[in-house]
SEFIZA-3560 file (N, C-alpha, C; in Angstrom, 3 decimals):
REM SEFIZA-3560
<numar><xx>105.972</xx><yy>62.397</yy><zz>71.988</zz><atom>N</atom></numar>
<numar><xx>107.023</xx><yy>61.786</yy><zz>71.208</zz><atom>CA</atom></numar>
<numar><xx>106.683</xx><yy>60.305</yy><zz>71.026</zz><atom>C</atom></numar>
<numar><xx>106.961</xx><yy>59.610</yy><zz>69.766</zz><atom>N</atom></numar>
<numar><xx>106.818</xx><yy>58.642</yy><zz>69.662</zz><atom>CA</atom></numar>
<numar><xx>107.738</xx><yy>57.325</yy><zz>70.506</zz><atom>C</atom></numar>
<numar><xx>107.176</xx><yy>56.222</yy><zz>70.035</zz><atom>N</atom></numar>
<numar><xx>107.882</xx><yy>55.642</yy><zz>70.788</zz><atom>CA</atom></numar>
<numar><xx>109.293</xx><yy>55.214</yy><zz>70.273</zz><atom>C</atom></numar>
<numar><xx>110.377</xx><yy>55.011</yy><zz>71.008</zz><atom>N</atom></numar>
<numar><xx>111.709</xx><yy>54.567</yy><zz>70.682</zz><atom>CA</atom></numar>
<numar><xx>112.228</xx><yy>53.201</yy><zz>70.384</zz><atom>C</atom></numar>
<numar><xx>112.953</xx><yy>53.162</yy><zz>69.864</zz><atom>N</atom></numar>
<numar><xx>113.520</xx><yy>52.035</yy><zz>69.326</zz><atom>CA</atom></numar>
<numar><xx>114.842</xx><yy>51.424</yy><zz>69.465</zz><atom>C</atom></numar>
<numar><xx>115.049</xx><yy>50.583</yy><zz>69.548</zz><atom>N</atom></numar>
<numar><xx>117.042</xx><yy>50.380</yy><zz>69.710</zz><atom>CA</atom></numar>
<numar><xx>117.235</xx><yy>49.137</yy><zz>68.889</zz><atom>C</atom></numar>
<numar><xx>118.841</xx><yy>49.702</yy><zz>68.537</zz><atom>N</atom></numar>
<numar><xx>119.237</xx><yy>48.706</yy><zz>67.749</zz><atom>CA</atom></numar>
<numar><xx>120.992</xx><yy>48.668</yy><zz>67.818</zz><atom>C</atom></numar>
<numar><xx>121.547</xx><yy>47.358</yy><zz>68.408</zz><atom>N</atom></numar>
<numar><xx>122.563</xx><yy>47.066</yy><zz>69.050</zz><atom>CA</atom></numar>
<numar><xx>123.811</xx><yy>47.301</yy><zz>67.676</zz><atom>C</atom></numar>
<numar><xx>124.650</xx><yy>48.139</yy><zz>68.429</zz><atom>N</atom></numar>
<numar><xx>125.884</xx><yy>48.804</yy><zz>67.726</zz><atom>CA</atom></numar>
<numar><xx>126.849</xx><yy>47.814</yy><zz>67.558</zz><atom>C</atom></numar>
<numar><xx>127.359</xx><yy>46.812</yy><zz>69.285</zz><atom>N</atom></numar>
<numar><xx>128.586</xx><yy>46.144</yy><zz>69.498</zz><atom>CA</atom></numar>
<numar><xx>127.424</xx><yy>45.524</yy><zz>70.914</zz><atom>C</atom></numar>
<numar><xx>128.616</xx><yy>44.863</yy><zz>72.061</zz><atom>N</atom></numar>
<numar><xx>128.410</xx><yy>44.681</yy><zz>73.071</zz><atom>CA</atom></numar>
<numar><xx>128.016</xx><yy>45.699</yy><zz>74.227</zz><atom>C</atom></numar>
<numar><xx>128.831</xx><yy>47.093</yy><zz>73.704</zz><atom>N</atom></numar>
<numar><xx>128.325</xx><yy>47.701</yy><zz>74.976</zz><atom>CA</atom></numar>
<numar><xx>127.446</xx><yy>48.643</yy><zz>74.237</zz><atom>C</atom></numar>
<numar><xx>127.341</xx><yy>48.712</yy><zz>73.312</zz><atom>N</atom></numar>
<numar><xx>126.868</xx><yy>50.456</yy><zz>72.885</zz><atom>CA</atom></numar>
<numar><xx>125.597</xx><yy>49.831</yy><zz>71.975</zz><atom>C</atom></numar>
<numar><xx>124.449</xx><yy>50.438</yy><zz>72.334</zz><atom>N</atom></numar>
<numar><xx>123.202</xx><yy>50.309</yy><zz>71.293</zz><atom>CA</atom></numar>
<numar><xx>122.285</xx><yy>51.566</yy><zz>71.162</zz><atom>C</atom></numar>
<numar><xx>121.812</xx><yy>51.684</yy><zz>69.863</zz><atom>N</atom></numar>
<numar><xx>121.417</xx><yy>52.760</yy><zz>69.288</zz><atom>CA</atom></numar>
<numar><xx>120.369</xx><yy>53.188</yy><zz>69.376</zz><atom>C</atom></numar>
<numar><xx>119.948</xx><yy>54.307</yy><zz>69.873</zz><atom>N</atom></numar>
<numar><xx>118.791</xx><yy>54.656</yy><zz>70.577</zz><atom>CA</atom></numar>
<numar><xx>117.706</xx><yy>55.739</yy><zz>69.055</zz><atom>C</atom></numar>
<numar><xx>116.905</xx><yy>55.057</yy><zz>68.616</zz><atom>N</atom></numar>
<numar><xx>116.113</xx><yy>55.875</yy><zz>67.567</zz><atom>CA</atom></numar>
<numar><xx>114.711</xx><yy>56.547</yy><zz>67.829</zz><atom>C</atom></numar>
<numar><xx>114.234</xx><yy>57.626</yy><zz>67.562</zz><atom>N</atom></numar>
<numar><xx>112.743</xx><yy>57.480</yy><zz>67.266</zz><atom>CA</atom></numar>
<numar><xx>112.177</xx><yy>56.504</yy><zz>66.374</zz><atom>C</atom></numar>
<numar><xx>110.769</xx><yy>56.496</yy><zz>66.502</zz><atom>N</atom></numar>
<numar><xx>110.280</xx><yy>55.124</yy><zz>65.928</zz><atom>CA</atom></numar>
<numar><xx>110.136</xx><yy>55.536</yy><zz>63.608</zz><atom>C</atom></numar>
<numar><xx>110.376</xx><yy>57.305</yy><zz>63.818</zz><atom>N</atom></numar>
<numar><xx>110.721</xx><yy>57.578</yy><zz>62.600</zz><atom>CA</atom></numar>
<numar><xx>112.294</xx><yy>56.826</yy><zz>61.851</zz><atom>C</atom></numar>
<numar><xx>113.039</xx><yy>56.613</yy><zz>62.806</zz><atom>N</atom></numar>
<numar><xx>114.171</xx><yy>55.813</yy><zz>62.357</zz><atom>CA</atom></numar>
<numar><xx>115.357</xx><yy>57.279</yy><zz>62.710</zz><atom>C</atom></numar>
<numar><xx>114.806</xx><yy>58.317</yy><zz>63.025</zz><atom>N</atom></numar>
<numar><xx>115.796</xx><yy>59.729</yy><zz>63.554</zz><atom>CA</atom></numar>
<numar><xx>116.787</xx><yy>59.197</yy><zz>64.715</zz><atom>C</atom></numar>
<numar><xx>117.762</xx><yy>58.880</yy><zz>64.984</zz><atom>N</atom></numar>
<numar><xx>118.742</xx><yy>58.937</yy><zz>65.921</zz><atom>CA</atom></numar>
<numar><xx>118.896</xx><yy>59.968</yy><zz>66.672</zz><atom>C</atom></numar>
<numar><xx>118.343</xx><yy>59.394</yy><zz>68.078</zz><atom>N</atom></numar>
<numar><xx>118.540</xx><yy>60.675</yy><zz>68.920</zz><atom>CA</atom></numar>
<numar><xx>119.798</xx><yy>59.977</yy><zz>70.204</zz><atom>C</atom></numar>
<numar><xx>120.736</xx><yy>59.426</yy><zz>69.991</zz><atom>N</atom></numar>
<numar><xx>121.599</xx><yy>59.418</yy><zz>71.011</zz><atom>CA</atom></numar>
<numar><xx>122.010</xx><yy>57.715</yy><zz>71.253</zz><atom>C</atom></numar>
<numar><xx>122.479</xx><yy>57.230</yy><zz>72.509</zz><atom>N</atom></numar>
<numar><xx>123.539</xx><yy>55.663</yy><zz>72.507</zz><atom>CA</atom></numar>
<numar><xx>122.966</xx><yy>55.077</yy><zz>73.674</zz><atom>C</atom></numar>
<numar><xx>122.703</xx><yy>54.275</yy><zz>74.046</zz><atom>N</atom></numar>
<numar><xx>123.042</xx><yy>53.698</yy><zz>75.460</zz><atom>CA</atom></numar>
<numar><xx>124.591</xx><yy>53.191</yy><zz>75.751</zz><atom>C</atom></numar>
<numar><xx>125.019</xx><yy>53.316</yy><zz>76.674</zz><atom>N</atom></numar>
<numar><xx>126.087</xx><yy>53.108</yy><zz>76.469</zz><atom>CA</atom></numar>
<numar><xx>126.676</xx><yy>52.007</yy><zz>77.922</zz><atom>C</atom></numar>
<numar><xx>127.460</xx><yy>51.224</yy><zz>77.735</zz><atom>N</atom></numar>
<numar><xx>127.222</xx><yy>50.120</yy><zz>79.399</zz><atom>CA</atom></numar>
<numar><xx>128.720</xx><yy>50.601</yy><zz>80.296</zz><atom>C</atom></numar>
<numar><xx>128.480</xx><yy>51.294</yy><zz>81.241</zz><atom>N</atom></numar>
<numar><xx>129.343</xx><yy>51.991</yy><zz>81.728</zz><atom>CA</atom></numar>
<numar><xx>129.291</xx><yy>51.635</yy><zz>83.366</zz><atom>C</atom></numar>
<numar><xx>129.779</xx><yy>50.764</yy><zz>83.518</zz><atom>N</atom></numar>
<numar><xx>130.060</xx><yy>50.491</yy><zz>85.402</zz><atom>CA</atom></numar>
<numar><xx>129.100</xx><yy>49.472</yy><zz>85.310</zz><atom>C</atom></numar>
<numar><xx>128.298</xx><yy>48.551</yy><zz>84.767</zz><atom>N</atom></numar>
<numar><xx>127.441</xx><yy>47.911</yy><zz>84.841</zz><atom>CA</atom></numar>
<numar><xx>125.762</xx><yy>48.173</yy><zz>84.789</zz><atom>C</atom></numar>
<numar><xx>126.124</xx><yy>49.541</yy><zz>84.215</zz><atom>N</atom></numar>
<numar><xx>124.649</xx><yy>50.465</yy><zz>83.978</zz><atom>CA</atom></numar>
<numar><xx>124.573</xx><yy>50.174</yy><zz>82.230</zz><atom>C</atom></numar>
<numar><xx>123.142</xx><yy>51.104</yy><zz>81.795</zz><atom>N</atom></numar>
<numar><xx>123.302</xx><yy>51.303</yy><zz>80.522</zz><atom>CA</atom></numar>
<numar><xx>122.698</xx><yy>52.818</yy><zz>80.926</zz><atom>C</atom></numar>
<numar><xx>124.028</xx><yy>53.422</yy><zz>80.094</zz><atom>N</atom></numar>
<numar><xx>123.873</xx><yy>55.170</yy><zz>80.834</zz><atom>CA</atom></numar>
<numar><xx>123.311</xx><yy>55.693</yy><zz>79.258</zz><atom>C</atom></numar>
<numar><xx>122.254</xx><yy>56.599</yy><zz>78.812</zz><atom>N</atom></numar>
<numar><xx>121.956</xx><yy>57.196</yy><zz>77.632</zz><atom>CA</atom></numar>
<numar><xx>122.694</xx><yy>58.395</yy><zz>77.481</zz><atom>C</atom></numar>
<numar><xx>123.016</xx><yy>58.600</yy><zz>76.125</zz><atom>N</atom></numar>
<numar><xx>124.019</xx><yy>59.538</yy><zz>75.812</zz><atom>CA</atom></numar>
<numar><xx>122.956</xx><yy>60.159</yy><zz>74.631</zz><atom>C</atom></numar>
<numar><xx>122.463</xx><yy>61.393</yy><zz>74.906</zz><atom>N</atom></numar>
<numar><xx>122.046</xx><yy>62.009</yy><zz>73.860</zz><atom>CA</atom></numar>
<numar><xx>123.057</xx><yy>62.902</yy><zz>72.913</zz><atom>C</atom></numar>
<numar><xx>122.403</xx><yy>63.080</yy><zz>71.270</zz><atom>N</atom></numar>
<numar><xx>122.621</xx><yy>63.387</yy><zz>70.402</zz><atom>CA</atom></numar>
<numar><xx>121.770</xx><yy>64.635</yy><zz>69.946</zz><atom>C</atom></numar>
<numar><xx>122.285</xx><yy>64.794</yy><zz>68.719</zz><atom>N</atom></numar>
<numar><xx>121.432</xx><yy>65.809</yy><zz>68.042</zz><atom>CA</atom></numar>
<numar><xx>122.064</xx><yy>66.255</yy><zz>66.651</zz><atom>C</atom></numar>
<numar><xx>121.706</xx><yy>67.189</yy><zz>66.030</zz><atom>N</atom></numar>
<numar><xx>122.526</xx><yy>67.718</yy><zz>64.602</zz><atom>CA</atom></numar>
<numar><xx>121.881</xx><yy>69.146</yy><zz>64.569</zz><atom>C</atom></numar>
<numar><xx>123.177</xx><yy>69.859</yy><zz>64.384</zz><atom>N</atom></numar>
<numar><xx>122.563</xx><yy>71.469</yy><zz>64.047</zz><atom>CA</atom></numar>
<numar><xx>123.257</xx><yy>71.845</yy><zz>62.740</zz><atom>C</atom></numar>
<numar><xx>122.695</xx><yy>72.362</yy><zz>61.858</zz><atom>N</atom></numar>
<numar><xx>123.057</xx><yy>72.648</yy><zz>60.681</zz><atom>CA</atom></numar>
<numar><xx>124.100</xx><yy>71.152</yy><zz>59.645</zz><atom>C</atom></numar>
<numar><xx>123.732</xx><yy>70.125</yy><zz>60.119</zz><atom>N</atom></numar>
<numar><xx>124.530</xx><yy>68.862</yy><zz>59.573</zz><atom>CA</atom></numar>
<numar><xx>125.566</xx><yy>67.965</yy><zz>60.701</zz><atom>C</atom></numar>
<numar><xx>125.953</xx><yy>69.179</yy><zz>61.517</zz><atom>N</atom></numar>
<numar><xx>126.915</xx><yy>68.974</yy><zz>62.432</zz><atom>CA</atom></numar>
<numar><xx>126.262</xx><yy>67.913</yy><zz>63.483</zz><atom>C</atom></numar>
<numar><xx>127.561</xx><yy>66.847</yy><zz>64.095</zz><atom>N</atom></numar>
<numar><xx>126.729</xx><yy>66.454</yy><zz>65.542</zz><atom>CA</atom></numar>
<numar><xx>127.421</xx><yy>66.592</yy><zz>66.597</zz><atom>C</atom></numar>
<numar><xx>126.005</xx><yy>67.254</yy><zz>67.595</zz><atom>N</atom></numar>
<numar><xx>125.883</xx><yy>68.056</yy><zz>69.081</zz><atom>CA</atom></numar>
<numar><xx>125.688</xx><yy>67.039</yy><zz>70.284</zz><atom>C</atom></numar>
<numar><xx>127.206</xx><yy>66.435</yy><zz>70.435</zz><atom>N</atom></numar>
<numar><xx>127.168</xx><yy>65.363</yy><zz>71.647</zz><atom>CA</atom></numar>
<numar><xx>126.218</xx><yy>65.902</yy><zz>72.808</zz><atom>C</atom></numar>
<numar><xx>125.278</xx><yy>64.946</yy><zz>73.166</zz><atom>N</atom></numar>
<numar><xx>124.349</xx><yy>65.970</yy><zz>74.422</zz><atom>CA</atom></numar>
<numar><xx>123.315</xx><yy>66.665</yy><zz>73.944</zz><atom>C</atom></numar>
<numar><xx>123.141</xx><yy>66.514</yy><zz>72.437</zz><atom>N</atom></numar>
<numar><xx>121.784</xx><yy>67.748</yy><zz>72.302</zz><atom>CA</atom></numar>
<numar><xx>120.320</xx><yy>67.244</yy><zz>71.565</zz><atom>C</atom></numar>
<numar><xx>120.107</xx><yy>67.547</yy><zz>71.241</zz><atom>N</atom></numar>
<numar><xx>118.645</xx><yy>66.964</yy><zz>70.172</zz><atom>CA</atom></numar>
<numar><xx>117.638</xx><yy>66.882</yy><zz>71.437</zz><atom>C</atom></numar>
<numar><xx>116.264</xx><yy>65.931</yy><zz>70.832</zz><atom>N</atom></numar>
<numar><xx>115.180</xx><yy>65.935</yy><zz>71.518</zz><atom>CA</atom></numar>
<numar><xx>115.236</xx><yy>65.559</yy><zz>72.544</zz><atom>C</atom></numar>
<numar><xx>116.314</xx><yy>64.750</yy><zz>72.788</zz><atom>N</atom></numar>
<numar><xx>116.442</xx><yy>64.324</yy><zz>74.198</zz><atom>CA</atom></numar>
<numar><xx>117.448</xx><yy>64.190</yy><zz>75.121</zz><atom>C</atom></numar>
<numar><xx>117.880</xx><yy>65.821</yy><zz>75.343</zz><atom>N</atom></numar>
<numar><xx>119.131</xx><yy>66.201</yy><zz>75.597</zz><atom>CA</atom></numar>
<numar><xx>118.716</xx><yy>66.347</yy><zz>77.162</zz><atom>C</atom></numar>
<numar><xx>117.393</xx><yy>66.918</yy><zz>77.656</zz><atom>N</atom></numar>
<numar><xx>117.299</xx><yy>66.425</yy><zz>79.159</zz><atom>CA</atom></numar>
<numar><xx>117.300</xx><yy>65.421</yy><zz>79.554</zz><atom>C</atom></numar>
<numar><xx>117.378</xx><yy>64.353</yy><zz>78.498</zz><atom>N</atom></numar>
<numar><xx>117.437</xx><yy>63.217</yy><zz>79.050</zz><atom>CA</atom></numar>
<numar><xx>118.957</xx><yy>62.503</yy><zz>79.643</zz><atom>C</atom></numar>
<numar><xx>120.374</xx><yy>63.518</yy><zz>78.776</zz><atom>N</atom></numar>
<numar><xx>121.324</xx><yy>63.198</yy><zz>78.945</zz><atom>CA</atom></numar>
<numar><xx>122.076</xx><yy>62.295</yy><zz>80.189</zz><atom>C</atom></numar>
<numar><xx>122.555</xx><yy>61.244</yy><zz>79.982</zz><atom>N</atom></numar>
<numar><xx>123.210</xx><yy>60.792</yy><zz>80.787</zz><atom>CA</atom></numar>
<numar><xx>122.249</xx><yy>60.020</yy><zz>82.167</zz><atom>C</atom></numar>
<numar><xx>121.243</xx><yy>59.734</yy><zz>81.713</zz><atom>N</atom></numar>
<numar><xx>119.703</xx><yy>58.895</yy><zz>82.432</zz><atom>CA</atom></numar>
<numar><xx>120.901</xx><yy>57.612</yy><zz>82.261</zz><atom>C</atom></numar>
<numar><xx>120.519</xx><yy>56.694</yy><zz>83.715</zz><atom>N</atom></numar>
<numar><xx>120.861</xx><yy>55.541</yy><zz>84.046</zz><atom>CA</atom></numar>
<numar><xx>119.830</xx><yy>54.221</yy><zz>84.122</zz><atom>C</atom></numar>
<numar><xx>120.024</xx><yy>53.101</yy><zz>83.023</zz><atom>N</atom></numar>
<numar><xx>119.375</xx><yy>51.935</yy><zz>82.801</zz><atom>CA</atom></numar>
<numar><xx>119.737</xx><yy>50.756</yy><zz>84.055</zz><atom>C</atom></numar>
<numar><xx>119.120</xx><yy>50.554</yy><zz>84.494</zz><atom>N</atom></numar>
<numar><xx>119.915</xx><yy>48.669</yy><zz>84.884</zz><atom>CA</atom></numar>
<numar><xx>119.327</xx><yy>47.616</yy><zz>83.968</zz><atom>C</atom></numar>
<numar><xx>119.005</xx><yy>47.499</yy><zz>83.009</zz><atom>N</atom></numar>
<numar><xx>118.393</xx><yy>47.065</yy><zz>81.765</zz><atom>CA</atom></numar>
<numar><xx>118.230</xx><yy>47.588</yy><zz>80.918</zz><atom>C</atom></numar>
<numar><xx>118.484</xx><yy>46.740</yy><zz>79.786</zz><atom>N</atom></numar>
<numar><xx>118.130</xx><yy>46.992</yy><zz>78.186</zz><atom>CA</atom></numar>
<numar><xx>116.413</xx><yy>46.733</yy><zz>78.437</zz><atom>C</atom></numar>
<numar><xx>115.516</xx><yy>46.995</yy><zz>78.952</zz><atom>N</atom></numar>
<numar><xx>113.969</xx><yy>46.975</yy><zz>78.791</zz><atom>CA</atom></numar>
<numar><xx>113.556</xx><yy>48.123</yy><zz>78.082</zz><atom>C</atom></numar>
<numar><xx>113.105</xx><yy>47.694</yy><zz>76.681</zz><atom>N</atom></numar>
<numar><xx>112.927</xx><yy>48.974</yy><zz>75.858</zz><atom>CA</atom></numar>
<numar><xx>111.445</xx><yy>49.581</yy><zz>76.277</zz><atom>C</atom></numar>
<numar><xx>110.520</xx><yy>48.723</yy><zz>76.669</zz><atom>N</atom></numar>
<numar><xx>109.415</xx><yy>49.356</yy><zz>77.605</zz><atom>CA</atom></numar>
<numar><xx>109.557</xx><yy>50.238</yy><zz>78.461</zz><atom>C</atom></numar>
<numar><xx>110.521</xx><yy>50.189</yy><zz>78.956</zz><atom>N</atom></numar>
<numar><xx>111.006</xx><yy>51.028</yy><zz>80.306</zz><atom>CA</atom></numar>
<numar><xx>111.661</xx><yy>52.392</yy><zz>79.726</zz><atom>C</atom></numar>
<numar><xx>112.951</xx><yy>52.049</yy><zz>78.989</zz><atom>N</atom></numar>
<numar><xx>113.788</xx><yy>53.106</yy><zz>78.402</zz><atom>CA</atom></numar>
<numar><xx>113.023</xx><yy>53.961</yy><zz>77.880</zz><atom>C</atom></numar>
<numar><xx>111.651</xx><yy>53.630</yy><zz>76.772</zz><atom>N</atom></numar>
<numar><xx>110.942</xx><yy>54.369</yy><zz>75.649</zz><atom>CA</atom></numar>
<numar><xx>110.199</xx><yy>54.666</yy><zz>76.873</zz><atom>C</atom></numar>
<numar><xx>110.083</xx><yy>54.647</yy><zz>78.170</zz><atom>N</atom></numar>
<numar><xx>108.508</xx><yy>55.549</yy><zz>78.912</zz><atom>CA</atom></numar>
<numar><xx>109.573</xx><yy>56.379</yy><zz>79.359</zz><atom>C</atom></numar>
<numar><xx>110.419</xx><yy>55.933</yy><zz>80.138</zz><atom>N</atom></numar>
<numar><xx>111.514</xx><yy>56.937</yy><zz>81.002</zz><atom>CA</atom></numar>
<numar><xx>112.308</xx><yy>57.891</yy><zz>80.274</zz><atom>C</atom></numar>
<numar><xx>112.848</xx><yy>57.542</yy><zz>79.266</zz><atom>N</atom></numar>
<numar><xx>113.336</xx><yy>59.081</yy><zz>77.714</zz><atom>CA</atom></numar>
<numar><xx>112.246</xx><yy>59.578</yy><zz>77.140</zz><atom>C</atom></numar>
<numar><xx>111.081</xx><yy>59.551</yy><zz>77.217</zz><atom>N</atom></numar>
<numar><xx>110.201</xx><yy>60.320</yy><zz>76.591</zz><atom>CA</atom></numar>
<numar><xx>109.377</xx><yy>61.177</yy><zz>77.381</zz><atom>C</atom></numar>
<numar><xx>110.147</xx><yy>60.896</yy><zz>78.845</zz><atom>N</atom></numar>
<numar><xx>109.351</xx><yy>62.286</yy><zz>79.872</zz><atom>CA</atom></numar>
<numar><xx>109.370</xx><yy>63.519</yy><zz>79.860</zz><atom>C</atom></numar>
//
């Protein structure tokens, strides 16, 4: 998988992309973490929790380090 990308929503929530520009899910800042919330789309619809990186669901950041995030979501 390529590498990922982010791009800040608000203060707590930033947008987690493939480097195609595909949205696969949020970081989201929850207790002083940045917890990833995967996404996905089935037939148009969107599948809170699903897409390419739905094992990744709910992975815990202590940093926005997109070096880190893009090695650790793409395992």
């Amino acid at each position: 998988m390529a590498s990922l990308t982010l791009h800040p929503v608000n203060e707590g929530v930033v947008a987690v992309h493939l480097a195609s520009g595909e949205p696969v899910g949020h970081l989201k800042r929850i207790g002083g973490l940045w917890k990833f919330k995967a996404m996905g789309y089935e037939d148009g619809n969107l599948v809170p929790g699903g897409g390419p990186l739905t094992h990744q669901h709910n992975r815990s950041f202590a940093a926005l380090d997109i070096a880190h995030i893009s090695a650790a979501l793409r395992q």
